[in-house]
Every structure is written in C-alpha cells, then in structure tokens.
FIDREN-971679 format. One record per residue (C-alpha): residue number from 0; residue in three letters; x, y, z. Coordinates in steps of 0.25 Angstrom, whole numbers, plus 5000, padded with zeros to 4 digits. Example, Ala and Ser with C-alpha at 12.3 -4.5 7.8 and 13.67 -1.06 7.14 Angstrom:
<tikes>
tike lumdren 0, tormi ALA, c1 5049, c2 4982, c3 5031
tike lumdren 1, tormi SER, c1 5055, c2 4996, c3 5029
</tikes>
This chain:
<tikes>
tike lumdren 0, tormi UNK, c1 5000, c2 5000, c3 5000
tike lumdren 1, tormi UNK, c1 5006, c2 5014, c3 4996
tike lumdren 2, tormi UNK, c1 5002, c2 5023, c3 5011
tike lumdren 3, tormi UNK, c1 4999, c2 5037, c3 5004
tike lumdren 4, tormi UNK, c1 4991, c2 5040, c3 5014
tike lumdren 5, tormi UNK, c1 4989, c2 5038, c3 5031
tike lumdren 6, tormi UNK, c1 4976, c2 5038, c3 5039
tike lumdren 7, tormi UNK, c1 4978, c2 5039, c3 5055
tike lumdren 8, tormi UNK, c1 4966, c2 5031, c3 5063
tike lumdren 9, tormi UNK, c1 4964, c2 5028, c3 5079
tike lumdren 10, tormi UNK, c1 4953, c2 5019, c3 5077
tike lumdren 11, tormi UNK, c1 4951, c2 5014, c3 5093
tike lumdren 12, tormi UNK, c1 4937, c2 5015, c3 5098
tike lumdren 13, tormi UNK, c1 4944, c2 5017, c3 5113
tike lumdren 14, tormi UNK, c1 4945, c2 5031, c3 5116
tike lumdren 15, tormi UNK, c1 4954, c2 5040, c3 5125
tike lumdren 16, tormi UNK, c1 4965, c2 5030, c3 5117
tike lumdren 17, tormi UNK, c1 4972, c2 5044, c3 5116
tike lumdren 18, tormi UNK, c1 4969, c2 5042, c3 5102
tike lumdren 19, tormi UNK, c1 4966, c2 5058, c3 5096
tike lumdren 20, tormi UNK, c1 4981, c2 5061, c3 5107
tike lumdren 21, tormi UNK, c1 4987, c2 5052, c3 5096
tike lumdren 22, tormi UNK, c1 4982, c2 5057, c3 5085
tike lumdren 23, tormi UNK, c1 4984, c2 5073, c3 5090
tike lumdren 24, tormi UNK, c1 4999, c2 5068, c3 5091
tike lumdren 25, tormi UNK, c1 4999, c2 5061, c3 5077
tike lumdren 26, tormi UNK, c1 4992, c2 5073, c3 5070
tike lumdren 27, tormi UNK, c1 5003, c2 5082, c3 5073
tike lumdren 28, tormi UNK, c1 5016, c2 5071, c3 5070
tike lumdren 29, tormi UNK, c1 5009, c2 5073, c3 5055
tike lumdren 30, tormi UNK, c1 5008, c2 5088, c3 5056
tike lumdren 31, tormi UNK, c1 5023, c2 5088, c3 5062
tike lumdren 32, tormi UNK, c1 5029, c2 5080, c3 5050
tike lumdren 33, tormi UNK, c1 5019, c2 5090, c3 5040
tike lumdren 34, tormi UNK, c1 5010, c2 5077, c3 5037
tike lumdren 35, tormi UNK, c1 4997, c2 5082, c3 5030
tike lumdren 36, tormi UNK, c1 4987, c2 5075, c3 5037
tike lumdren 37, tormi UNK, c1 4971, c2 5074, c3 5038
tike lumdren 38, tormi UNK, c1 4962, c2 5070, c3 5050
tike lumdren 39, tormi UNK, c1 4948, c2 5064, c3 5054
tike lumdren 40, tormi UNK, c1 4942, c2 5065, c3 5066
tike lumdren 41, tormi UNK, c1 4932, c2 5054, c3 5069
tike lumdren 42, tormi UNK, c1 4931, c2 5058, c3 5086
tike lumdren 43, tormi UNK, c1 4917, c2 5067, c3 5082
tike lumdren 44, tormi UNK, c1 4917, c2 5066, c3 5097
tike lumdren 45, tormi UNK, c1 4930, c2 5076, c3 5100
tike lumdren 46, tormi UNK, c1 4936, c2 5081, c3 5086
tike lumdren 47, tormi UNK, c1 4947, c2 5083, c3 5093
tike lumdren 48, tormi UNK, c1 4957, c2 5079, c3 5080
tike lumdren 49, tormi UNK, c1 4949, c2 5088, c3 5072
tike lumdren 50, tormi UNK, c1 4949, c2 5100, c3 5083
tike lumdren 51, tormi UNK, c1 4964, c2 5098, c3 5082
tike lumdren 52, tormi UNK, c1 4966, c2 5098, c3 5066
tike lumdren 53, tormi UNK, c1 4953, c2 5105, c3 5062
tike lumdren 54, tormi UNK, c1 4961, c2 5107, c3 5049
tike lumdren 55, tormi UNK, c1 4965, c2 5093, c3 5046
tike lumdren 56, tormi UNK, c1 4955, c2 5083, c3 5053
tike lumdren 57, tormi UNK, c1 4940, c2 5083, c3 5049
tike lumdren 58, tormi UNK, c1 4930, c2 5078, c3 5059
tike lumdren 59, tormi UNK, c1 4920, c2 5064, c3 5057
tike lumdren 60, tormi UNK, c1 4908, c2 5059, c3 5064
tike lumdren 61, tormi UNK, c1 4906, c2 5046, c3 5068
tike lumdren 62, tormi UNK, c1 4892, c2 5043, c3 5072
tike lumdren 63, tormi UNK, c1 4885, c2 5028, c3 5069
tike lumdren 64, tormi UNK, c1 4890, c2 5018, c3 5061
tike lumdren 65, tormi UNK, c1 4887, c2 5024, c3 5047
tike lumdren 66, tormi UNK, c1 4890, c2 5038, c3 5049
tike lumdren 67, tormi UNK, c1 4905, c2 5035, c3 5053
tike lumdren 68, tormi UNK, c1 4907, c2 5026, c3 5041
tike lumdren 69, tormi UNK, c1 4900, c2 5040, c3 5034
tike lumdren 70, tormi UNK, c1 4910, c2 5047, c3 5041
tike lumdren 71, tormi UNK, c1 4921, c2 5040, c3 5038
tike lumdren 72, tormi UNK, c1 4919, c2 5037, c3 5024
tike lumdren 73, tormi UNK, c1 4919, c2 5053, c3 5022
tike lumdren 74, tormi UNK, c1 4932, c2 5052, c3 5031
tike lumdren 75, tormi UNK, c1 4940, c2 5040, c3 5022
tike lumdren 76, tormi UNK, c1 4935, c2 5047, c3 5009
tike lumdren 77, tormi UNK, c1 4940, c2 5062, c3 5012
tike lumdren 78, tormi UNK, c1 4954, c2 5053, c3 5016
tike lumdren 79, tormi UNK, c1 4956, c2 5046, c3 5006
tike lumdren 80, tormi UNK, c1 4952, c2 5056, c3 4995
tike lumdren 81, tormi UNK, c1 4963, c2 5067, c3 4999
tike lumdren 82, tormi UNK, c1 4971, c2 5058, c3 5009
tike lumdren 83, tormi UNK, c1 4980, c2 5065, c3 5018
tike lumdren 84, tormi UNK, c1 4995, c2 5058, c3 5020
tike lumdren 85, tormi UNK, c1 4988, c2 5056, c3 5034
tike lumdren 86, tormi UNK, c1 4973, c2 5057, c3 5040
tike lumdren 87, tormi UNK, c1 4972, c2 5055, c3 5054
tike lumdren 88, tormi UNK, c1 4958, c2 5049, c3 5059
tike lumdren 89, tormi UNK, c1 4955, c2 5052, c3 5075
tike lumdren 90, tormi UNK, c1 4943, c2 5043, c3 5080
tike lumdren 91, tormi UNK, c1 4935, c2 5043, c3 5090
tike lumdren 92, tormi UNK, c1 4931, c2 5032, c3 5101
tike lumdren 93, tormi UNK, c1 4923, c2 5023, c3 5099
tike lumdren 94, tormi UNK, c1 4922, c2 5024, c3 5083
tike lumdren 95, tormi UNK, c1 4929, c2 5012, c3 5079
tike lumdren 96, tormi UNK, c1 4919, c2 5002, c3 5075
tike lumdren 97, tormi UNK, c1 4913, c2 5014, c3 5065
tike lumdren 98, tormi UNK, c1 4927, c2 5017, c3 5060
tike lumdren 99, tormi UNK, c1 4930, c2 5001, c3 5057
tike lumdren 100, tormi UNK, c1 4917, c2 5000, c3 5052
tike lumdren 101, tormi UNK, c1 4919, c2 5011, c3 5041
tike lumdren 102, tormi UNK, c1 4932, c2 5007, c3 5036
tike lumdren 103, tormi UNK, c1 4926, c2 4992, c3 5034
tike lumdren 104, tormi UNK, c1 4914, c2 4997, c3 5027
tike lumdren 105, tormi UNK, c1 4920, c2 5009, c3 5020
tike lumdren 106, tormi UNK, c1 4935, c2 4999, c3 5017
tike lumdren 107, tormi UNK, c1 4942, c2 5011, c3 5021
tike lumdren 108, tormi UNK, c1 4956, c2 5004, c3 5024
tike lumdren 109, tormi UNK, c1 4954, c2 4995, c3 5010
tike lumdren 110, tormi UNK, c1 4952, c2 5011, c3 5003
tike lumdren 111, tormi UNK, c1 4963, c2 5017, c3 5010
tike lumdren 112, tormi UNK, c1 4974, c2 5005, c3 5006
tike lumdren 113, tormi UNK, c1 4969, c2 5008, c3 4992
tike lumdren 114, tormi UNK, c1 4971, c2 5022, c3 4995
tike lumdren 115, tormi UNK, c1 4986, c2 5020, c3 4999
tike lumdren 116, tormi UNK, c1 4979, c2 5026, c3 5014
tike lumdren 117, tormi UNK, c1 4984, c2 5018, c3 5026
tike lumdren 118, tormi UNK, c1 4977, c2 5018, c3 5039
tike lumdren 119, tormi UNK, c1 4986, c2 5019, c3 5053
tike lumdren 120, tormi UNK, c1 4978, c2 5015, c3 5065
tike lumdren 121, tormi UNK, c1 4981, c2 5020, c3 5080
tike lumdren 122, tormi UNK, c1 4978, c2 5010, c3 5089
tike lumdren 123, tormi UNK, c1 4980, c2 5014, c3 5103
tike lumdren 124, tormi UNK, c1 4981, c2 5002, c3 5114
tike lumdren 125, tormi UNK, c1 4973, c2 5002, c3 5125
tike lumdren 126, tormi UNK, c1 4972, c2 4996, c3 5141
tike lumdren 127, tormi UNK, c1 4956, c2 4993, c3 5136
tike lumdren 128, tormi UNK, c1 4953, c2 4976, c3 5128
tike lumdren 129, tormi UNK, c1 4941, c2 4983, c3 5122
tike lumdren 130, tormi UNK, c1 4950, c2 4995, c3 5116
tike lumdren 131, tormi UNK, c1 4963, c2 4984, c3 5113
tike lumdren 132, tormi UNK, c1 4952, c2 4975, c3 5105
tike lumdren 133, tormi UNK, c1 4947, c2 4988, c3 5097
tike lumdren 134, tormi UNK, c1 4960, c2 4990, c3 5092
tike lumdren 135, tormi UNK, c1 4964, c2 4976, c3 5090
tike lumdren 136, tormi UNK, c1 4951, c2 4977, c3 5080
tike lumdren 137, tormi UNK, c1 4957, c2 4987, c3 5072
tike lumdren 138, tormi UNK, c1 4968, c2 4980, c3 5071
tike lumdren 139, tormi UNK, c1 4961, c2 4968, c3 5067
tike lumdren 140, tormi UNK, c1 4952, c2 4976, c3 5056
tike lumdren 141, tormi UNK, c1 4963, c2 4984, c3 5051
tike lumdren 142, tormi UNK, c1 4973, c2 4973, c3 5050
tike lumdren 143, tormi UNK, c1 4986, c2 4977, c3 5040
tike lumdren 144, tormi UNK, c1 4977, c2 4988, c3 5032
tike lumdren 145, tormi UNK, c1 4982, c2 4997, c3 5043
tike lumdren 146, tormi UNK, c1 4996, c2 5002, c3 5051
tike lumdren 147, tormi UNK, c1 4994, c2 5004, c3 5065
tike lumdren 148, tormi UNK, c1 4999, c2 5014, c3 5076
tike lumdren 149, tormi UNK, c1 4998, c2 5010, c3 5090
tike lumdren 150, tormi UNK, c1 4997, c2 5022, c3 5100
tike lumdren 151, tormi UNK, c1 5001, c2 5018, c3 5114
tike lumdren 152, tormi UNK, c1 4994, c2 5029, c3 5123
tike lumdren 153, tormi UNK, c1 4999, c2 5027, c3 5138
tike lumdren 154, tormi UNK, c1 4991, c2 5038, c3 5144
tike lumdren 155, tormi UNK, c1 4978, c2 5030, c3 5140
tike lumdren 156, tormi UNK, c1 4985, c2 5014, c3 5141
tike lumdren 157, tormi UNK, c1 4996, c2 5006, c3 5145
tike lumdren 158, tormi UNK, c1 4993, c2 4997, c3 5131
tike lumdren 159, tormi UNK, c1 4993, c2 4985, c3 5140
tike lumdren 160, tormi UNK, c1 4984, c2 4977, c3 5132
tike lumdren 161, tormi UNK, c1 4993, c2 4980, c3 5120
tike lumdren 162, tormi UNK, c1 5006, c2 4977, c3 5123
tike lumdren 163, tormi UNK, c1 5010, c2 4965, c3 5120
tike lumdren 164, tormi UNK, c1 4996, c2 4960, c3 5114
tike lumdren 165, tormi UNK, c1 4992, c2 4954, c3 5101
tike lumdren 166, tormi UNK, c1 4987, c2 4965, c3 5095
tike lumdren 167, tormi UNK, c1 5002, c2 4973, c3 5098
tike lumdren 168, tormi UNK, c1 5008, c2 4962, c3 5090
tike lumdren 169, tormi UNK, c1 4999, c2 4961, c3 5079
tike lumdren 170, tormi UNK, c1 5000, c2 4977, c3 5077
tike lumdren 171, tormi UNK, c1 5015, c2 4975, c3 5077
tike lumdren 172, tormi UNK, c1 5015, c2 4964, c3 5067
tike lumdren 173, tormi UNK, c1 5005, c2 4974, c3 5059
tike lumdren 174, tormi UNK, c1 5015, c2 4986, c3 5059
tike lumdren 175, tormi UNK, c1 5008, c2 4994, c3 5071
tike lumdren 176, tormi UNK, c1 5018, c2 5005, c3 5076
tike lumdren 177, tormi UNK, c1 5015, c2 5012, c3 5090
tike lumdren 178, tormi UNK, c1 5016, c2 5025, c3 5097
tike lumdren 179, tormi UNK, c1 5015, c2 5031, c3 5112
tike lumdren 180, tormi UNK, c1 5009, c2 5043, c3 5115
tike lumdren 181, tormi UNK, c1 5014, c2 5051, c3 5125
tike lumdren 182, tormi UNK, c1 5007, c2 5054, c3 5138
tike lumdren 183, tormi UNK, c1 5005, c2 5069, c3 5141
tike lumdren 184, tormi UNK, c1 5002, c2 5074, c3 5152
tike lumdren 185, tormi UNK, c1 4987, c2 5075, c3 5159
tike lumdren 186, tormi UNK, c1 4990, c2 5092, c3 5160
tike lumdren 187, tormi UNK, c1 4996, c2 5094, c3 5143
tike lumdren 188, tormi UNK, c1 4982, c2 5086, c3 5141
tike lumdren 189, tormi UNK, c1 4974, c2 5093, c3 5149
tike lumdren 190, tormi UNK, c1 4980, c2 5106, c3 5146
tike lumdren 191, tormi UNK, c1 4979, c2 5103, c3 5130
tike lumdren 192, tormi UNK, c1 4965, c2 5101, c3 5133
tike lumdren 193, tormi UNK, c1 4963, c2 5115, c3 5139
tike lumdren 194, tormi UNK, c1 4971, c2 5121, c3 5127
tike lumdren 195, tormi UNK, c1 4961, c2 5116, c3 5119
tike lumdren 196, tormi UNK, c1 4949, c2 5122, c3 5126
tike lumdren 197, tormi UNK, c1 4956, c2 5135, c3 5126
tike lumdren 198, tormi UNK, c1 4959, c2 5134, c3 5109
tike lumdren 199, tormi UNK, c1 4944, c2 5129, c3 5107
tike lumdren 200, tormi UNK, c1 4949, c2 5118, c3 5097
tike lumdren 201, tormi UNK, c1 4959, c2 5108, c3 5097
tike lumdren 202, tormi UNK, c1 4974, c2 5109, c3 5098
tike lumdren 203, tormi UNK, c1 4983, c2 5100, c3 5090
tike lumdren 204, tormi UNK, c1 4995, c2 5095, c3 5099
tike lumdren 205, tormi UNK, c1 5004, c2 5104, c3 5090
tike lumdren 206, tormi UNK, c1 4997, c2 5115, c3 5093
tike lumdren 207, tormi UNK, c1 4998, c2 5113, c3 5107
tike lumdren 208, tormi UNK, c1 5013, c2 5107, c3 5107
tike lumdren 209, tormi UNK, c1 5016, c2 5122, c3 5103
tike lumdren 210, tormi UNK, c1 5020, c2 5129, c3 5114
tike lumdren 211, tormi UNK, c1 5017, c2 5143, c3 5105
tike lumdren 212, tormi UNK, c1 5004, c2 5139, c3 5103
tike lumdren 213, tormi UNK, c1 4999, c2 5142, c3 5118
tike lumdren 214, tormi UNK, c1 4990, c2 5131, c3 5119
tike lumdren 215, tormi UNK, c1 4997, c2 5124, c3 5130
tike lumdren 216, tormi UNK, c1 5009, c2 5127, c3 5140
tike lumdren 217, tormi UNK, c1 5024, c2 5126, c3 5137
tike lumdren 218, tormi UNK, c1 5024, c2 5113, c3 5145
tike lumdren 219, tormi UNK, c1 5013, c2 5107, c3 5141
tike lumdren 220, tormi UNK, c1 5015, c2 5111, c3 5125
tike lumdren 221, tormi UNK, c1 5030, c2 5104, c3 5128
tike lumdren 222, tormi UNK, c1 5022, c2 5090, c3 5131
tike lumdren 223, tormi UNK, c1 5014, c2 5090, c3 5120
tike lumdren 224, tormi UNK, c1 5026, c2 5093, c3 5111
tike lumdren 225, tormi UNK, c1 5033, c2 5080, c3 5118
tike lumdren 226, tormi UNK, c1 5021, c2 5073, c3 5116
tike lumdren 227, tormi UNK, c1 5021, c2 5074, c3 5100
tike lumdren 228, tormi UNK, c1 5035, c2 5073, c3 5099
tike lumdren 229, tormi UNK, c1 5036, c2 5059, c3 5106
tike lumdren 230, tormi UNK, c1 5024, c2 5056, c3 5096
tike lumdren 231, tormi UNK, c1 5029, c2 5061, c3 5085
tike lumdren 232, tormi UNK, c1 5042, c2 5053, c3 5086
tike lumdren 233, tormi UNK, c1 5034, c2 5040, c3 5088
tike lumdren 234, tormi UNK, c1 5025, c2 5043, c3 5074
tike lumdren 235, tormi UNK, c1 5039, c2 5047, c3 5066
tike lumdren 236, tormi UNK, c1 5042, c2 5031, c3 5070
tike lumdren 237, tormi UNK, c1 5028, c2 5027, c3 5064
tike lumdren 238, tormi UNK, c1 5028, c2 5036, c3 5053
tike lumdren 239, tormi UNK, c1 5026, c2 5027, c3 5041
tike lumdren 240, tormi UNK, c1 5013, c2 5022, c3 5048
tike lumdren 241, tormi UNK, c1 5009, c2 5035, c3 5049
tike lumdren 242, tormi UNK, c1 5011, c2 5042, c3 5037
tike lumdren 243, tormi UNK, c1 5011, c2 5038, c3 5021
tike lumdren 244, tormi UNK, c1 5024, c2 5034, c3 5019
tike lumdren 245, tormi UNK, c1 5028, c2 5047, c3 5009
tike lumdren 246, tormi UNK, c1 5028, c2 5054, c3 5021
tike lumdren 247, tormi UNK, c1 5035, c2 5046, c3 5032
tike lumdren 248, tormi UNK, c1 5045, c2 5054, c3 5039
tike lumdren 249, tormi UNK, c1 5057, c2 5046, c3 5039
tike lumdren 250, tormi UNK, c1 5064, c2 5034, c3 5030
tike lumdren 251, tormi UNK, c1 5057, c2 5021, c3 5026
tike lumdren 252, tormi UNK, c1 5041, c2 5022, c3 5023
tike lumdren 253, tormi UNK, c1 5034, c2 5008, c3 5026
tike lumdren 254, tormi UNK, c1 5037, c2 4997, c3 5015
tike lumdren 255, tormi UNK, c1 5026, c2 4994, c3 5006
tike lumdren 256, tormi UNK, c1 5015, c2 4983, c3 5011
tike lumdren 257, tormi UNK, c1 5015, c2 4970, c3 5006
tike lumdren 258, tormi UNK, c1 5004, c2 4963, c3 4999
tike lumdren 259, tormi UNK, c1 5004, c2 4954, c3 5010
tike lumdren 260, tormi UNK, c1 4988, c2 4949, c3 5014
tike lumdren 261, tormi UNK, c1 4981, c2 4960, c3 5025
tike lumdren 262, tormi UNK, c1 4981, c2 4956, c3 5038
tike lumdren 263, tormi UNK, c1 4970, c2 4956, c3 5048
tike lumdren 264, tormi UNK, c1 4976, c2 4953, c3 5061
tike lumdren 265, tormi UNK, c1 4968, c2 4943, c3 5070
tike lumdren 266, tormi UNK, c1 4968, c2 4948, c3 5084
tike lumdren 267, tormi UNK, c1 4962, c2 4941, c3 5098
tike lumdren 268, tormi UNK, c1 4966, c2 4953, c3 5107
tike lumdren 269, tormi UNK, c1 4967, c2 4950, c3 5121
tike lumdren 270, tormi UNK, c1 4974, c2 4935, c3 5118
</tikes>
C-alpha cells in the first residue's frame, strides 16, 4: 500500500482515558514539524478539540445509530475528497459501537486502502476488564488494516492488565509502537482550566506553553513546555506510523507491505 495519507483515531468507549490530553499534545508535535493537518471532533458533548482549533477541526453529532453513520459518512467523504497528510479524529465516550458500525456498513477501512489513507488507532490500557475487552475488540475487528499506538497514561492507570497480556504480545507481533504521557500536576491543570474560562474559548497547549501569551504563570507555562517536549521526543521515535512516509522527519520510511493474507487476530482476553 502506497500511505499518501494518515487519519488519527481513539476509538475507546471508556472515558476519562486522557484521551483529548493526548490528542492536544499530538496536534501541536504536527504544528511543530509545520504538518498540515485537518481535524473532526466527534465529542458533540464537550468540543473541546474544535474550541481549540476552530480553524482546523470541524465538529460532528453522533446521535442514534443512523445519524452517526450519516455523520460519518459526511465526515469519510469531506477526507477523502481533499485529504489532508494527516486528519486527527477525537471521539467521545461511549461512541464505539456507532463508530464500528459505520466503517463496517459504510467499508471505510477497505476505501481508504484503496485511497493510499492508512488508519493509526490510539488504544489507551486501562486497570478496568470491560475497557481492556473493548480494546481488544478493535484489535480483533481492525486486524492488519491498521497501525497502532499504545498511550500509556499513568495518572489515569498503572496498565496492570496489559502488561504482560496477550493482547500486548499480539499488538507487538502487529507492529504497535507505544508512548507515556507525562503526569502534570493537579495546579498547571487546574489552572489551565481557569485560563480558559478567563479567554471564553479554548487554548491549544502551545498557546498556553508560551509564556508571552499571559495565559498562564511563568511556572506553570514551564510544565507544560516539559510536558510537549517529552511527547514530542517520543512521536519523533514513531514517526513513520504517524505521518505518510514523504513526510517523515528522519531517514528510512517503513518498507512496502507485503501481499502476504490480512490477518485478524483471535484474542480470549483474560486467559
């Protein structure tokens, strides 16, 4: 498959996964390397990805069943007509059986292969079986028609279910690369949230790294800058998952795919 194209997707039901953190953190790797990039924000409950990028990410509404596979047939089409090099796709809880749904019915992953668009999911472990059985799903449904990006989050779970799990192994054997967000403290969050009421919209984490912008103290500003650099080191190392190789950052893009049979991986989680 010739990747001319990437699209970003956290598919988890589970919420409070730190899942729109992650993305905030991503978003602003692709704007420091000067990545054009185009977002949807599927959480109709918050819109916090869209307050943040009003300019890039346009905002969805999932209600039942046939109006989120409305919505996202609007959202697959507006891609893959003019695709960006990357779209990024922030979800909200709850939404995952309407989103597999929709790229069954609609065959969005068979579309985008022949699109030259390759889909990265974000799978964040949780200390939950329910959540861990969700995201060994995806796995199951998406098989080798997708990369994968662990997020290991440890403000929100030690991973204990993970490590050292089947479902590790198999991601491994499937080329699954992982980061570790960085835990910032209780009074930068908090604080960030304040600076957000005072602006009346929301503040992408560059805006507020910048101590000239005024949104938050020198010291607080400082974390945040720590915070994206030690994320931004860790996406440099995972670039070619990321991005279409014409655009990775450093030496060697991924070697063509072999014509070897799709894989769907068979998974009993909990054994």
């Amino acid at each position: 498959m010739n990747v001319t194209s990437r699209i970003h997707l956290n598919p988890q039901s589970k919420g409070n996964l730190g899942k729109s953190f992650e993305t905030e953190f991503r978003t602003a790797w692709l704007d420091h390397l000067g990545v054009p990039w185009s977002g949807s924000d599927l959480d109709d409950r918050h819109q916090t990805f869209a307050a943040r990028h009003p300019d890039q990410v346009r905002s969805y509404h999932l209600g039942g069943e046939q109006e989120s596979k409305t919505s996202l047939l609007s959202l697959f089409r507006r891609v893959l007509r003019v695709p960006s090099p990357v779209h990024v796709i922030d979800t909200r809880a709850q939404a995952d059986a309407l989103i597999v749904a929709a790229l069954e019915e609609l065959q969005i992953l068979e579309i985008c292969e022949e699109a030259g668009v390759r889909l990265v999911f974000f799978l964040f472990p949780t200390d939950d079986t329910e959540s861990m059985q969700n995201l060994a799903r995806w796995f199951v449904f998406a098989g080798d028609r997708v990369d994968y990006v662990v997020v290991h989050n440890p403000a929100k779970a030690r991973g204990d279910l993970y490590k050292g799990s089947r479902l590790e192994a198999q991601l491994a054997e499937f080329g699954a690369k992982a980061v570790s967000l960085p835990v910032i403290t209780p009074t930068t969050l908090l604080a960030i949230e304040k600076a957000e009421a005072v602006a009346g919209r929301g503040l992408s984490f560059a805006e507020l790294s910048h101590p000239g912008s005024g949104h938050l103290e020198r010291l607080l500003a400082g974390e945040v800058q720590w915070a994206m650099g030690r994320m931004f080191r860790q996406y440099g190392e995972l670039a070619d998952l990321l991005l279409p190789p014409s655009l990775v950052p450093v030496p060697g893009a991924r070697p063509a795919e072999s014509a070897a049979p799709r894989r769907h991986p068979e998974l009993n989680f909990g054994e």
